[in-house]
Backbone as XML, in Angstrom:
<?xml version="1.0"?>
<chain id="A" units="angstrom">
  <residue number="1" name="UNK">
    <atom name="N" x="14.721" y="0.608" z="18.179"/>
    <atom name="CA" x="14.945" y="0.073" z="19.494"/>
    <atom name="C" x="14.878" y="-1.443" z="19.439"/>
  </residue>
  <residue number="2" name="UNK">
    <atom name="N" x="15.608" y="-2.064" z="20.019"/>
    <atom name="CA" x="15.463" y="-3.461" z="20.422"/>
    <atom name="C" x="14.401" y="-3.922" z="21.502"/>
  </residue>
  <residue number="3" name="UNK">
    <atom name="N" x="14.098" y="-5.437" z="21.368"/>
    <atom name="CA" x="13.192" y="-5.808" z="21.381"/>
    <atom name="C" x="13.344" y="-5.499" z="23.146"/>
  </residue>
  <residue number="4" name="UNK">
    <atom name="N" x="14.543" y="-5.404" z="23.906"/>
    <atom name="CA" x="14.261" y="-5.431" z="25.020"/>
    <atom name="C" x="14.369" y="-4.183" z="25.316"/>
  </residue>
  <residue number="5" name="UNK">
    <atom name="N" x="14.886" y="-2.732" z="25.094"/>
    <atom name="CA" x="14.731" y="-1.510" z="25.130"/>
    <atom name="C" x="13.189" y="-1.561" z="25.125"/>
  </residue>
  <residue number="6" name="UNK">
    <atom name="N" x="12.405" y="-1.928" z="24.092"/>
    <atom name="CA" x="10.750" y="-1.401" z="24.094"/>
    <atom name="C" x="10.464" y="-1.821" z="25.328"/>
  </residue>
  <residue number="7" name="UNK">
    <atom name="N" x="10.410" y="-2.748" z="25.848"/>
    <atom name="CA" x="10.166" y="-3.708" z="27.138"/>
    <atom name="C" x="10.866" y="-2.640" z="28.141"/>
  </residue>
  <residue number="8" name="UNK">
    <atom name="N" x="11.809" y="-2.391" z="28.415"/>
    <atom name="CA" x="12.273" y="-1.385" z="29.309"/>
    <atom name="C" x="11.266" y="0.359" z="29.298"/>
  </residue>
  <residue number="9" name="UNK">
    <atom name="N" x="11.235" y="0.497" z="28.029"/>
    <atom name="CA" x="10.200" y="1.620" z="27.658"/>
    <atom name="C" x="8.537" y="1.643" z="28.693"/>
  </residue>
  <residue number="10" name="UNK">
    <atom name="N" x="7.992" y="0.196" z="27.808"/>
    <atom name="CA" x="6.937" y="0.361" z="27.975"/>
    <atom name="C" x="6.738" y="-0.581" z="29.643"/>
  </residue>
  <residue number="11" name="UNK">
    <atom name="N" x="7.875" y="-0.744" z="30.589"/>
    <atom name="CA" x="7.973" y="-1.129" z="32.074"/>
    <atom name="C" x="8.086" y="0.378" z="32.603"/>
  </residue>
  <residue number="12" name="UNK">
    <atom name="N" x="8.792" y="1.021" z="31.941"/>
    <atom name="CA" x="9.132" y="2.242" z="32.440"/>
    <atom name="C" x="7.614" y="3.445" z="32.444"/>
  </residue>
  <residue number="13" name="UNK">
    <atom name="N" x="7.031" y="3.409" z="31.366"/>
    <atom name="CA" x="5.878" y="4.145" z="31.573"/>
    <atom name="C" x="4.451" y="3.525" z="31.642"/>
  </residue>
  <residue number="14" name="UNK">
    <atom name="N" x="4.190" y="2.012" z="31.928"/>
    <atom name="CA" x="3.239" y="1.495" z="32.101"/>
    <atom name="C" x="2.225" y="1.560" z="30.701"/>
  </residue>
  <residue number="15" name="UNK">
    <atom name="N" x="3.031" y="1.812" z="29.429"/>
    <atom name="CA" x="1.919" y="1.757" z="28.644"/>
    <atom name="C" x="2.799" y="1.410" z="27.388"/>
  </residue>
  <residue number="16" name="UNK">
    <atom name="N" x="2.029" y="0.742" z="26.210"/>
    <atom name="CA" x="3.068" y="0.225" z="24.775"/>
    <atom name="C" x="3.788" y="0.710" z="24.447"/>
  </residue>
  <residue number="17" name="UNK">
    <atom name="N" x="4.839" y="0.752" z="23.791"/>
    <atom name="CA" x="5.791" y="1.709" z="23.154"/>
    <atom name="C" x="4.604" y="2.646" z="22.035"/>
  </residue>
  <residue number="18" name="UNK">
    <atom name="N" x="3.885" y="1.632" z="21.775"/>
    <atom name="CA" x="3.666" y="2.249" z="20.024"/>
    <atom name="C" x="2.511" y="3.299" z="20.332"/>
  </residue>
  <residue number="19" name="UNK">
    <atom name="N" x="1.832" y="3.064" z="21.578"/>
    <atom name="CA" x="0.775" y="4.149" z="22.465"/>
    <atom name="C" x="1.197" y="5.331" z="22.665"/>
  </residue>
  <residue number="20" name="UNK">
    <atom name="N" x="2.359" y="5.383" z="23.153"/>
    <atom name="CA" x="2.961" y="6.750" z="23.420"/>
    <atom name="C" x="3.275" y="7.951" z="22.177"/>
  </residue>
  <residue number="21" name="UNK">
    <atom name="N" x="3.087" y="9.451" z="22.828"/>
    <atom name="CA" x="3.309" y="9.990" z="21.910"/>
    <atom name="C" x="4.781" y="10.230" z="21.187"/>
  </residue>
  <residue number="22" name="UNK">
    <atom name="N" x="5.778" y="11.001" z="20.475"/>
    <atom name="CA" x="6.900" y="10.882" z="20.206"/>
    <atom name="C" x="7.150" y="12.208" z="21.621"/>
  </residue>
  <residue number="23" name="UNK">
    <atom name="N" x="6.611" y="12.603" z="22.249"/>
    <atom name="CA" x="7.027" y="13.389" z="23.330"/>
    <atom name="C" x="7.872" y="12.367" z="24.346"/>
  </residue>
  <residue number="24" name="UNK">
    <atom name="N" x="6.851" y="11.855" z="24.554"/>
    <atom name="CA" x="6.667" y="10.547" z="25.738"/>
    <atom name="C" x="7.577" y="9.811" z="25.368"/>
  </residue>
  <residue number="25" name="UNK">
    <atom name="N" x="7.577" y="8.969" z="24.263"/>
    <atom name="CA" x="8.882" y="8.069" z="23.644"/>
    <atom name="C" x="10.101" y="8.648" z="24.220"/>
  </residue>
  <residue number="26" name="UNK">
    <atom name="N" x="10.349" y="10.173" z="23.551"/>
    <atom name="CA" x="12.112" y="11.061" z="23.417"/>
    <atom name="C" x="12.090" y="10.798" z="25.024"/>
  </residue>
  <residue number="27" name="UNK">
    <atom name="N" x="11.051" y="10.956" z="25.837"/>
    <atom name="CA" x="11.160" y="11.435" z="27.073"/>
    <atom name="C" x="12.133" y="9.969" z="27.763"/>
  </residue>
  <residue number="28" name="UNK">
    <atom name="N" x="11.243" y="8.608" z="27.998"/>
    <atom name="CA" x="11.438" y="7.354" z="28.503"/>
    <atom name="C" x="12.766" y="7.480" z="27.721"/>
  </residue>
  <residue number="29" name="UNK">
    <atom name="N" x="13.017" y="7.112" z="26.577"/>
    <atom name="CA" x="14.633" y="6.930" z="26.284"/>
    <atom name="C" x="15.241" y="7.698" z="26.474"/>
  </residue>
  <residue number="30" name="UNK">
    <atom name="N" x="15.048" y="9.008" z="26.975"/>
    <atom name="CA" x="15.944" y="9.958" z="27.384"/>
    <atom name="C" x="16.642" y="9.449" z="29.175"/>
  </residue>
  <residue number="31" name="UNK">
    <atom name="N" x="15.428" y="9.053" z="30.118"/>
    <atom name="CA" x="15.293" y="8.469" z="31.102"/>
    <atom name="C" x="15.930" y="7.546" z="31.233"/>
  </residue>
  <residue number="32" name="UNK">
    <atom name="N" x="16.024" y="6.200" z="30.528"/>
    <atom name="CA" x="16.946" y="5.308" z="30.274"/>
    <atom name="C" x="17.853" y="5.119" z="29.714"/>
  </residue>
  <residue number="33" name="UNK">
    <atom name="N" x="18.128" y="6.306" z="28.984"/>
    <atom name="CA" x="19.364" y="6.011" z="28.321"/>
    <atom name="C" x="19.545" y="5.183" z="27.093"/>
  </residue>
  <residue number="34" name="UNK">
    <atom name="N" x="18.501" y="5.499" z="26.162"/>
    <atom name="CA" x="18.394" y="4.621" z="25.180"/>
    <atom name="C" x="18.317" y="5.954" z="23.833"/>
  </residue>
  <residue number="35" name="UNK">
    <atom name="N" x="19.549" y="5.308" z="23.012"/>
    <atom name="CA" x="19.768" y="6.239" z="22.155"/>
    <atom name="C" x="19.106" y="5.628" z="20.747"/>
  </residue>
  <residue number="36" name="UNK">
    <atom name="N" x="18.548" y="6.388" z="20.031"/>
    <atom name="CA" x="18.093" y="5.846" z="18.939"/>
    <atom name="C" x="19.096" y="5.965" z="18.190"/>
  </residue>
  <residue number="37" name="UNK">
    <atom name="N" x="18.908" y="4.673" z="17.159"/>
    <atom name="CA" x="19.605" y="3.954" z="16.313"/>
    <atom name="C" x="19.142" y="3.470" z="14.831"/>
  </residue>
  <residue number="38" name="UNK">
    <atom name="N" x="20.521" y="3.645" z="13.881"/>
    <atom name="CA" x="19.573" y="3.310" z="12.586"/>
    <atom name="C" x="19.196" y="1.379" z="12.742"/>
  </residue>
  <residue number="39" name="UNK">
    <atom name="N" x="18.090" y="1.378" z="11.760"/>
    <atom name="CA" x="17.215" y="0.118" z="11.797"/>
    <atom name="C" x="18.464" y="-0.555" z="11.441"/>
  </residue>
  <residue number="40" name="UNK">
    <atom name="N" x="18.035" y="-2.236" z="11.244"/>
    <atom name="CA" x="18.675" y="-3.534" z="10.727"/>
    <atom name="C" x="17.873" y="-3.570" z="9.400"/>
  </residue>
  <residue number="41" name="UNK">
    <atom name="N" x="19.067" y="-4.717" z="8.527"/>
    <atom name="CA" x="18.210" y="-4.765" z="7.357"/>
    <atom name="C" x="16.992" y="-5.575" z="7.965"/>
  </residue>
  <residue number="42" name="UNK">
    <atom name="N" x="16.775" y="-6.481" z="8.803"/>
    <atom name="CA" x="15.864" y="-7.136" z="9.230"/>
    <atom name="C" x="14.689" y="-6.656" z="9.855"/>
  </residue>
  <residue number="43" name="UNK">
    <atom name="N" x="14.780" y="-4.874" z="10.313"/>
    <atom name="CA" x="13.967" y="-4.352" z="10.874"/>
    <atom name="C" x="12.953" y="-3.811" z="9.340"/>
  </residue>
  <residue number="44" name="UNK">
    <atom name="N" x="13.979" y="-3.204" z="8.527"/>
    <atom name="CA" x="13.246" y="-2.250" z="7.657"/>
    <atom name="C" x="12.604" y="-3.148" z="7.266"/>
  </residue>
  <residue number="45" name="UNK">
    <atom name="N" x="12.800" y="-4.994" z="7.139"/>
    <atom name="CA" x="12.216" y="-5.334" z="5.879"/>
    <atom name="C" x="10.842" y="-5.876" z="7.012"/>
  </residue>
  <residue number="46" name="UNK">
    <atom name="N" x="10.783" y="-5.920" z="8.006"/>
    <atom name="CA" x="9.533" y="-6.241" z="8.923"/>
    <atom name="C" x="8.848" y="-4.804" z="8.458"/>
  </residue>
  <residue number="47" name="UNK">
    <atom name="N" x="9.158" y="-3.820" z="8.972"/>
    <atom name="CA" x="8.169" y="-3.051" z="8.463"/>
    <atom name="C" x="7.390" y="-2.276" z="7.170"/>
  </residue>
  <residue number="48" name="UNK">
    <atom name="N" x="8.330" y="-2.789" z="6.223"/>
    <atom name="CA" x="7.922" y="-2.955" z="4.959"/>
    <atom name="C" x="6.671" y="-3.712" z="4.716"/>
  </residue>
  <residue number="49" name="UNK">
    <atom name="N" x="7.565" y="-5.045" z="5.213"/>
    <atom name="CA" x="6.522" y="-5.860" z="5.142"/>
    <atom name="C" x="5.144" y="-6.042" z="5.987"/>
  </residue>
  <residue number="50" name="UNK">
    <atom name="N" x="5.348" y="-5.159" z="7.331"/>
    <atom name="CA" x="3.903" y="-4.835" z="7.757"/>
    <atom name="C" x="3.106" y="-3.642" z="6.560"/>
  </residue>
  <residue number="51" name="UNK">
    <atom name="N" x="3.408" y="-2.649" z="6.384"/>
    <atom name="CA" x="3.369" y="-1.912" z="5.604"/>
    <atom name="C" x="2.382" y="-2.734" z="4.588"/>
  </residue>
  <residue number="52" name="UNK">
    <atom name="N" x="3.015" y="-3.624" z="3.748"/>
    <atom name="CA" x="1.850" y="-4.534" z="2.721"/>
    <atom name="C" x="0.874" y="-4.918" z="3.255"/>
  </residue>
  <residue number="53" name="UNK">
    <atom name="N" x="0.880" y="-5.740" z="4.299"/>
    <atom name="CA" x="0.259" y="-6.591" z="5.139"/>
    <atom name="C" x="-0.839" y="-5.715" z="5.780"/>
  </residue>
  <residue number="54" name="UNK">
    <atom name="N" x="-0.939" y="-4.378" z="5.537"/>
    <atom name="CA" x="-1.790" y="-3.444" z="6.055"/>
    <atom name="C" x="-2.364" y="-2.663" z="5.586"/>
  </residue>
  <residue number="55" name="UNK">
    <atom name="N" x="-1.938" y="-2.079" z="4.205"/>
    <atom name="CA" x="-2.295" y="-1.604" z="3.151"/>
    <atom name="C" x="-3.831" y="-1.702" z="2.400"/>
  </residue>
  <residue number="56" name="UNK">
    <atom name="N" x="-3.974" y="-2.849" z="2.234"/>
    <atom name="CA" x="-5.561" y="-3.355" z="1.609"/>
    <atom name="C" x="-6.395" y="-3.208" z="3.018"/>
  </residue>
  <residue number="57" name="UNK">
    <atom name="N" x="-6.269" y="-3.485" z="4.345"/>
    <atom name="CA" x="-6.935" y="-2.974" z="5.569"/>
    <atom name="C" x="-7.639" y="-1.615" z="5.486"/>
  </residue>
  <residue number="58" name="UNK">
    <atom name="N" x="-6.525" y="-0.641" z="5.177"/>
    <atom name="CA" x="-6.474" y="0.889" z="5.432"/>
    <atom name="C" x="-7.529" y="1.356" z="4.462"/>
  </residue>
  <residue number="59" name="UNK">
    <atom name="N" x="-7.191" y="0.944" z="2.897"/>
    <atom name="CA" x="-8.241" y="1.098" z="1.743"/>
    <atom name="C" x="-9.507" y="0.730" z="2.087"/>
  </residue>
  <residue number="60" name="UNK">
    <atom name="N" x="-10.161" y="-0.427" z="2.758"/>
    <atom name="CA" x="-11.352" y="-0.876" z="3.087"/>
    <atom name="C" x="-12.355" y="-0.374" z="4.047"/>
  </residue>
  <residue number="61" name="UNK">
    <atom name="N" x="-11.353" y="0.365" z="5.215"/>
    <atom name="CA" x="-11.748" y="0.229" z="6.402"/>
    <atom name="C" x="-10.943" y="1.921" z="6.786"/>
  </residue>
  <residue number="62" name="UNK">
    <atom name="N" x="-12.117" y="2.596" z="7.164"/>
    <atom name="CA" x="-12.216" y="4.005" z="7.258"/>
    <atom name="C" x="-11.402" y="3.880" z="9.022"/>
  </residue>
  <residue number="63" name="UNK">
    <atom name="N" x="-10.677" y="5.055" z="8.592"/>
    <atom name="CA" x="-9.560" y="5.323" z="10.357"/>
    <atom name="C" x="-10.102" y="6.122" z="10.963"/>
  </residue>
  <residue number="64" name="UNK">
    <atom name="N" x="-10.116" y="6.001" z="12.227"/>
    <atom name="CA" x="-10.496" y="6.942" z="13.159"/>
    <atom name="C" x="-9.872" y="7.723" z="13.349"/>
  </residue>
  <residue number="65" name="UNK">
    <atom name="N" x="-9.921" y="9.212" z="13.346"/>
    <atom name="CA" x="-8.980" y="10.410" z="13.550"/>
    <atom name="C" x="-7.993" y="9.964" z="14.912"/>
  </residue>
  <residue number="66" name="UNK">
    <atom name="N" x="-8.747" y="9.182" z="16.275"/>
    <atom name="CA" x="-7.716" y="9.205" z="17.149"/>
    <atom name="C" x="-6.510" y="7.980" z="16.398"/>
  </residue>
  <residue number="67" name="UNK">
    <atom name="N" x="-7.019" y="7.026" z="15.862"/>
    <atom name="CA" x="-6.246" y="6.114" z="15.207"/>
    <atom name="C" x="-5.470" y="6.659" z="14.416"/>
  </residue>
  <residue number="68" name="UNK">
    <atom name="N" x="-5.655" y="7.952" z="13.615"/>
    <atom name="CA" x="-4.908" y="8.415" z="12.414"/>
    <atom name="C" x="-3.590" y="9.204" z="13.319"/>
  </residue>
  <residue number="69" name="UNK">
    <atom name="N" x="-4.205" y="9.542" z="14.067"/>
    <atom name="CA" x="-2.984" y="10.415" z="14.763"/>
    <atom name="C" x="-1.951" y="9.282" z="15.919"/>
  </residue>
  <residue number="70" name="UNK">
    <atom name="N" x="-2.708" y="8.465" z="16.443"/>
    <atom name="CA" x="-1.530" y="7.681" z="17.233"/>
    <atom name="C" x="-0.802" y="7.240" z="15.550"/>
  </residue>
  <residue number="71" name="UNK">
    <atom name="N" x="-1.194" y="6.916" z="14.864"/>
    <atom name="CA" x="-0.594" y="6.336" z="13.123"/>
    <atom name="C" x="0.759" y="7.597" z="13.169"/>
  </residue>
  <residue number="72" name="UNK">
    <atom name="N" x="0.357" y="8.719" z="12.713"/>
    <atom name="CA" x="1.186" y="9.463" z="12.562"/>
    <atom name="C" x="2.282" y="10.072" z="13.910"/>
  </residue>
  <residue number="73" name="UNK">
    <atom name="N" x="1.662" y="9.766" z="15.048"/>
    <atom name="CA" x="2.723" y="10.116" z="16.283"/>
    <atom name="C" x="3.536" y="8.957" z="16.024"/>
  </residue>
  <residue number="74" name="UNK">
    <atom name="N" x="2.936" y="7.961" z="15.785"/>
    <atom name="CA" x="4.327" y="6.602" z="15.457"/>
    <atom name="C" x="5.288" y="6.616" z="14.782"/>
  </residue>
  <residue number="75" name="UNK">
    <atom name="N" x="4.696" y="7.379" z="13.043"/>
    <atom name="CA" x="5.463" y="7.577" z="12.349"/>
    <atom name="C" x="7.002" y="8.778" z="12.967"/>
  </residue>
  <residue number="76" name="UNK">
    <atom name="N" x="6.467" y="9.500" z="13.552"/>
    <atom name="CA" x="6.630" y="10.344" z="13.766"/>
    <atom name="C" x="7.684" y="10.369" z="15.433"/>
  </residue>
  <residue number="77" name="UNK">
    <atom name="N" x="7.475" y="9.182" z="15.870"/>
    <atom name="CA" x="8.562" y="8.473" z="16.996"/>
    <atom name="C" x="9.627" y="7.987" z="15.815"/>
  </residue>
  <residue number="78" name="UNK">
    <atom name="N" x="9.470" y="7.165" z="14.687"/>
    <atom name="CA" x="10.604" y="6.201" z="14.356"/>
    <atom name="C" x="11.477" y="7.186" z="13.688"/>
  </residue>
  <residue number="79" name="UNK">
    <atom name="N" x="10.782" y="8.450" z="12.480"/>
    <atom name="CA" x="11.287" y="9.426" z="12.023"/>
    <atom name="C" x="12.232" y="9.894" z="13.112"/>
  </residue>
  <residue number="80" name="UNK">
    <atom name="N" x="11.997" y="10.676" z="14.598"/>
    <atom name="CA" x="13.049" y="10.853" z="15.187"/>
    <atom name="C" x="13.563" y="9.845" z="16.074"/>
  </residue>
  <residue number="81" name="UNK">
    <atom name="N" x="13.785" y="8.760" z="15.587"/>
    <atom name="CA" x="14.660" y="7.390" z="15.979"/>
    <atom name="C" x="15.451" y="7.476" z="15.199"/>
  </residue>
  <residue number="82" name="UNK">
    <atom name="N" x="15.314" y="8.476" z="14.317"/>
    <atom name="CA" x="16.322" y="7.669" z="12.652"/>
    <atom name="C" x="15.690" y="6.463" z="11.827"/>
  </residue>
  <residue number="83" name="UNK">
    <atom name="N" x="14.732" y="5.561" z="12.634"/>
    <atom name="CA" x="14.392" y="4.560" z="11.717"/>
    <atom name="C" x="14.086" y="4.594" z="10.131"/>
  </residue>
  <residue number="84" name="UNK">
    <atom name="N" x="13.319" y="6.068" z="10.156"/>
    <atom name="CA" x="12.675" y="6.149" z="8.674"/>
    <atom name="C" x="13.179" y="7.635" z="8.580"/>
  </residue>
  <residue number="85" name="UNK">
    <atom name="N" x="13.440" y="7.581" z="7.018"/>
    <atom name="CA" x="14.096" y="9.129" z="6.353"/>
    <atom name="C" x="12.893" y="9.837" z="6.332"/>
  </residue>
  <residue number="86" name="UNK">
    <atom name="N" x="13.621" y="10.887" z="6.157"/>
    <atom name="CA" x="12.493" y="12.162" z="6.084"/>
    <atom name="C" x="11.728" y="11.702" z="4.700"/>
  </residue>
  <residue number="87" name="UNK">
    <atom name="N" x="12.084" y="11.126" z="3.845"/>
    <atom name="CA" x="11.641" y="10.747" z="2.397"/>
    <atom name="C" x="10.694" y="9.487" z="2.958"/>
  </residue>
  <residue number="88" name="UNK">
    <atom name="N" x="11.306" y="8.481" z="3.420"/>
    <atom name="CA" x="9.909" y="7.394" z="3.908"/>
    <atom name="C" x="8.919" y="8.052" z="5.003"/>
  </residue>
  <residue number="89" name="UNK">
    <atom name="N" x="9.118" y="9.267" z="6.016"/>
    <atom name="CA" x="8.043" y="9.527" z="6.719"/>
    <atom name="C" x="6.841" y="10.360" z="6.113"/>
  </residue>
  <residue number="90" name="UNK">
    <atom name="N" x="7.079" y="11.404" z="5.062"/>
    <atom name="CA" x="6.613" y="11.801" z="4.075"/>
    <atom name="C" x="5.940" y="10.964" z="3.315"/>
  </residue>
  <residue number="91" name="UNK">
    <atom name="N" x="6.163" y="9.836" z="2.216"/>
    <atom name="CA" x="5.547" y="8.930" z="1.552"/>
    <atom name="C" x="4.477" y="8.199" z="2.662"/>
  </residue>
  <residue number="92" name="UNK">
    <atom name="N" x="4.951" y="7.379" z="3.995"/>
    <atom name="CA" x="3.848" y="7.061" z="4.583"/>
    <atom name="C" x="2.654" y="7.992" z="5.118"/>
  </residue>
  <residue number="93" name="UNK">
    <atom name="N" x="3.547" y="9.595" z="5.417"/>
    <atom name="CA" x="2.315" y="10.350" z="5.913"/>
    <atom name="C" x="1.086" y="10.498" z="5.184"/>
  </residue>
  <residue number="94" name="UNK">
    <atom name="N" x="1.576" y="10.610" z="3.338"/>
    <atom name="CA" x="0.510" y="10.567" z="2.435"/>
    <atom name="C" x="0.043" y="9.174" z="2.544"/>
  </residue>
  <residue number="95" name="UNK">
    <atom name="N" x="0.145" y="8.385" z="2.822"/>
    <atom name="CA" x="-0.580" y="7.168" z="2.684"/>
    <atom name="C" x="-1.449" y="7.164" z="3.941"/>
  </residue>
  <residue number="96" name="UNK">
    <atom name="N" x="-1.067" y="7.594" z="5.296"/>
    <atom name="CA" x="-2.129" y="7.653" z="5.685"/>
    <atom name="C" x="-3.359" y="8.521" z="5.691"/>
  </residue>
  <residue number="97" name="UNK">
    <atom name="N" x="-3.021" y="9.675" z="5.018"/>
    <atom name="CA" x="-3.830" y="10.756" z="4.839"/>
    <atom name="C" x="-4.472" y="10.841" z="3.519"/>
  </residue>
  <residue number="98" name="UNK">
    <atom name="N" x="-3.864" y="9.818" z="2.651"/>
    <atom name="CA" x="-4.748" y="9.297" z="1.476"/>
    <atom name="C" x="-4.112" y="10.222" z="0.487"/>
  </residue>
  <residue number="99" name="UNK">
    <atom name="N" x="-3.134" y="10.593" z="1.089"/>
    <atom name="CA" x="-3.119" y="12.162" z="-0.681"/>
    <atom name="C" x="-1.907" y="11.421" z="-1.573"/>
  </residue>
</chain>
């Protein structure tokens, strides 16, 4: 989604994009009319690069089950965005689940 779709999202249900579950997400873009779309090279490489940038965090610093699961409902919004293949939602799911 673009930067002003999320903004339409999260006007539309009073709460972040990245808060919501992937119920809630399909639901608001269903509502508005916002079709998911594959990423930009500029998107994948932001979240790649959050991805690093977060990595040594995750190792240090024990997740909270509600944290682990908004983690994986996220993953789990962009997976059915198209953003991430079934092959990158898989690899991150083990990373957050440590296996």
């Amino acid at each position: 989604m673009s930067p002003s779709e999320v903004q339409q999202v999260e006007q539309h249900t009073g709460q972040k994009a990245e808060d919501l579950s992937e119920e809630q997400l399909d639901a608001a873009m269903d509502d508005l009319g916002i079709e998911g779309q594959e990423p930009t090279d500029q998107e994948i490489a932001m979240l790649e690069a959050e991805d690093q940038n977060t990595q040594p965090t995750q190792v240090n610093q024990p997740v909270s089950e509600a944290e682990l699961i908004s983690r994986l409902e996220r993953l789990g919004a962009l997976k059915a965005q198209g953003i991430l293949t079934e092959e990158e939602f898989q690899a991150q799911k083990a990373k957050l689940l440590g296996l």
